[in-house]
Structures are given as structure tokens and as C-alpha cells.
C-alpha positions in Angstrom: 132.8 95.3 95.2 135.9 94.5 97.0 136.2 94.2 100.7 137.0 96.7 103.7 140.4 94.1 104.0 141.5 94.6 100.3 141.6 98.4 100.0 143.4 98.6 103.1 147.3 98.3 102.8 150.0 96.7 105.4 152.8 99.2 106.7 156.1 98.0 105.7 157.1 97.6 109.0 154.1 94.6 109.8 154.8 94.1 105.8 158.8 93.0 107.0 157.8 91.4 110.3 155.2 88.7 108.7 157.5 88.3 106.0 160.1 87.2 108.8 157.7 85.2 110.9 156.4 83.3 107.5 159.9 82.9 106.5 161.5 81.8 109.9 158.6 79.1 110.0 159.2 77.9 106.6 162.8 77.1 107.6 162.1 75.7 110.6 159.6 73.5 108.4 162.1 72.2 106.6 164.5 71.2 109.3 162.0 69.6 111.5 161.7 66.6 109.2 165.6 67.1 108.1 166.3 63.4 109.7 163.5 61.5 106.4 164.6 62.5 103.2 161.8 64.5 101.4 159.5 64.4 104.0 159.1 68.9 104.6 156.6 71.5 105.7 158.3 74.2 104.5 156.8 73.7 101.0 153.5 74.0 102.8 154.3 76.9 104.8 155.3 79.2 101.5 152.1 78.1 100.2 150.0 79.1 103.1 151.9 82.6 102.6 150.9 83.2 99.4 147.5 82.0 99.5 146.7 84.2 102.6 149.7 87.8 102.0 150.0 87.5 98.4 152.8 86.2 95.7 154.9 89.1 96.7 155.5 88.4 100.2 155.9 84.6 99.6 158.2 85.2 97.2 160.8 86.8 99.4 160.1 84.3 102.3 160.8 81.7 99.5 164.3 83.7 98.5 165.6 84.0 102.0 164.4 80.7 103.5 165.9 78.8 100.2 169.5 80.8 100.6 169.3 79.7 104.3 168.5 76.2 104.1 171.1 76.1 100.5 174.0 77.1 103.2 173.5 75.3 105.7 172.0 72.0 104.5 172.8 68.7 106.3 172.4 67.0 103.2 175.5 68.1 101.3 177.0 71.5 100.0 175.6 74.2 98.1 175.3 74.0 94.6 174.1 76.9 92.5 172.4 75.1 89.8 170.6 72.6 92.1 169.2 75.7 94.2 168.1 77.4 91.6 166.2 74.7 90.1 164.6 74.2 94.1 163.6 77.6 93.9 161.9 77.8 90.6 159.8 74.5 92.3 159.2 76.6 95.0 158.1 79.9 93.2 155.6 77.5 91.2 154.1 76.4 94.4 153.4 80.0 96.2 152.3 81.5 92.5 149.6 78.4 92.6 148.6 79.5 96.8 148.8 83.2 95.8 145.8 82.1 93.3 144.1 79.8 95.0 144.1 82.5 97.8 142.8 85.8 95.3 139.0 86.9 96.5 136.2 86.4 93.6 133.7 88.7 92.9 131.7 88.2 96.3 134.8 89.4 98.2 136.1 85.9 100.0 138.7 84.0 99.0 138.4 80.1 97.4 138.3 78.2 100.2 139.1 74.3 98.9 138.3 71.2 100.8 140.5 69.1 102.2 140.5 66.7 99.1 141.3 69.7 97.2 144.0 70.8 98.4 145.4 67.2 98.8 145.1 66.9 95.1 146.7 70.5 95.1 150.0 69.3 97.3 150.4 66.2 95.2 150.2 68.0 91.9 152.8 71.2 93.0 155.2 68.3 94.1 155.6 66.7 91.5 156.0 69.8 89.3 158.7 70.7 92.3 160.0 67.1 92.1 160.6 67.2 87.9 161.9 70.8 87.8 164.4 69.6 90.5 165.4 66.6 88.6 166.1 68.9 85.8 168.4 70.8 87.6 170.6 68.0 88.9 170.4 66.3 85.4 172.2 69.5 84.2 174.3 70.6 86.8 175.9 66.7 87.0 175.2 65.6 83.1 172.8 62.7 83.9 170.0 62.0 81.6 166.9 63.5 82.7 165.3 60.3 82.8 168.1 58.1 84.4 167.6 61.1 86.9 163.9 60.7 87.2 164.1 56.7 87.7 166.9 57.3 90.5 165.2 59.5 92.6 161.9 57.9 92.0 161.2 56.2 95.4 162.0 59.9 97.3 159.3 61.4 94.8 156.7 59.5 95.9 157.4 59.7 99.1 157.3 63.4 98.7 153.9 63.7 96.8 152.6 61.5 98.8 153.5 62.9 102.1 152.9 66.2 100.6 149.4 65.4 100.0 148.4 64.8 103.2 150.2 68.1 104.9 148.7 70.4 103.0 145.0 68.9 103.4 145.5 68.9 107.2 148.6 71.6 107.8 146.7 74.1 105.2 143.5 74.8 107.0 144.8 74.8 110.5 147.4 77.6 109.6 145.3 79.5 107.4 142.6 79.5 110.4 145.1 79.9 113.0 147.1 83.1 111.0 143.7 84.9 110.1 142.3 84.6 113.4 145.6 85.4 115.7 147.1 88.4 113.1 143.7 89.7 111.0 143.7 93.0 113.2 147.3 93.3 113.6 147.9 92.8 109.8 144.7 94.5 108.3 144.0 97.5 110.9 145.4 101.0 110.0 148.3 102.0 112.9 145.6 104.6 113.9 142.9 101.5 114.8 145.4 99.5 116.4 146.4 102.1 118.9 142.8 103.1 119.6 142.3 98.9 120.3 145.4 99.0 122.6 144.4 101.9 124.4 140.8 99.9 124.7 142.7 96.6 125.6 144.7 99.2 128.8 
């Protein structure tokens, strides 16, 4: 029996605005940390947008927010290839929150314990971390594996730190985006006018 939530559908106009907020937070995620190589929260924060809007919205947060930080990256120019490879790491990553975050049979979503999802960040890095490492093998002609060994210190720094951001960062932005936007972002425009004019 699905829930009151599911059968109810976003406007497009909330539908753009969370996609802007999620995205806009993502990028900002990845630039607070800009100064220690690997060390990010935007992975985090696309993953938090699947797992609570859906593959579909984290998808284009993940589109935008990569062409952003591609541009204008104070780590060195854009290169096709490598972005590319960063964004089929990143589409991995929400299509694993998008189904982490799908409601069972009782209605509610999986909620995973901290542990969990720190096995969960660790895992979708590394995945990120090879698929990346693919894409600068090709785009520069190094052997995958001479490629793997080189960047192998900034890999485990960013499972690692990974790990422990999403087993803290995960549940506080899940609870704090359900809690501030659930009536914004699940009310029909009819219900949130009637709890405006309540609010007057």
C-alpha cells in the first residue's frame, strides 16, 4: 500500500528549486575542502539527493554541479574525458542513494545505520576512485595500473574520509531536509496556501 507521500507528485516549480538548492550545496561541498586533495562533501550531498528526491533529480544536480566544478576547478583545466569518467563515478553513487532511499512494502524507506552507510561511502568511492583512474589512463595513455599505484595514497584518503562523512553527514541532512522541506515539497499548492493562510 503505498504512502499518502508517494502518490502525491512535486510541481515543477518546487521540482527546479530543490534541484537548485541540492545542486548549489553539492558545489559548495566540493569547494569547501578544495585546499586537501580528495577530501569532498559533494559526493555525499548527491547521494543524500537521491536517496531522499529520487535518481532523477540527483542526476541533474550531478550534471550541472559537475560542468560547474569541471570549469572552474582550481586543480587544473577541463578535460573532457577526465569529466566524463568523474561523472559516470558520480551517477554510480546517486543510482546506489536513489535505492537505498526506495520505500519497501511497509511504506518507509531503508533507513541504514551509521556503520552502514560508512561501509556504503567507502565502497561507492572506490568504485568513483577506479572509474576515474580509468579515465585518466585513457585520456593520458598511462597503464591503468601505473595509474592506480600513483594515485593510490589520494584513494585512501578519499574512501577513508568518505566513510566517515557519509555515516555522520548522511543522517543529519536526511533529518534536517525531511523535517525543514516535507510540507513544502510533499503538500499539494492548494495545502500549502491553506497552511500559510493558517500560519497569517
Amino acid at each position: 500500500m503505498e504512502t499518502q507521500k508517494s502518490t502525491r507528485r512535486m510541481s515543477d516549480s518546487r521540482w527546479i528549486s530543490i534541484t537548485a538548492i541540492m545542486t548549489a550545496l553539492a558545489l559548495v561541498g566540493n569547494y569547501a575542502l578544495v585546499a586537501v586533495p580528495n577530501l569532498e562533501l559533494g559526493s555525499t550531498v548527491l547521494f543524500v539527493t537521491a536517496y531522499i528526491f529520487g535518481a532523477h533529480m540527483a542526476i541533474w544536480s550531478t550534471l550541472i554541479m559537475s560542468l560547474l566544478f569541471g570549469i572552474i576547478n582550481p586543480w587544473g583545466a577541463f578535460i573532457p574525458q577526465i569529466w566524463i569518467s568523474q561523472v559516470i563515478g558520480w551517477f554510480y553513487i546517486v543510482t546506489v542513494g536513489s535505492i537505498m532511499g526506495r520505500s519497501g512494502s511497509n511504506g518507509k524507506r531503508l533507513e541504514p545505520r551509521k556503520w552502514e552507510l560508512a561501509i556504503t561511502g567507502a565502497f561507492v568511492t572506490f568504485i568513483f576512485e577506479q572509474v576515474t583512474n580509468l579515465g585518466y589512463s585513457a585520456t593520458f595513455g598511462v597503464p591503468f595500473f601505473l595509474s592506480v599505484a600513483a594515485a593510490l595514497p589520494f584513494t585512501l584518503i578519499h574512501i577513508v574520509s568518505n566513510a566517515v562523512i557519509f555515516s555522520q553527514v548522511v543522517p543529519m541532512l536526511d533529518s534536517a531536509l525531511s523535517r525543514q522541506l516535507k510540507d513544502l515539497i510533499w503538500s499539494t499548492d492548494s495545502e500549502v496556501k491553506v497552511q500559510m493562510l493558517e500560519s497569517v
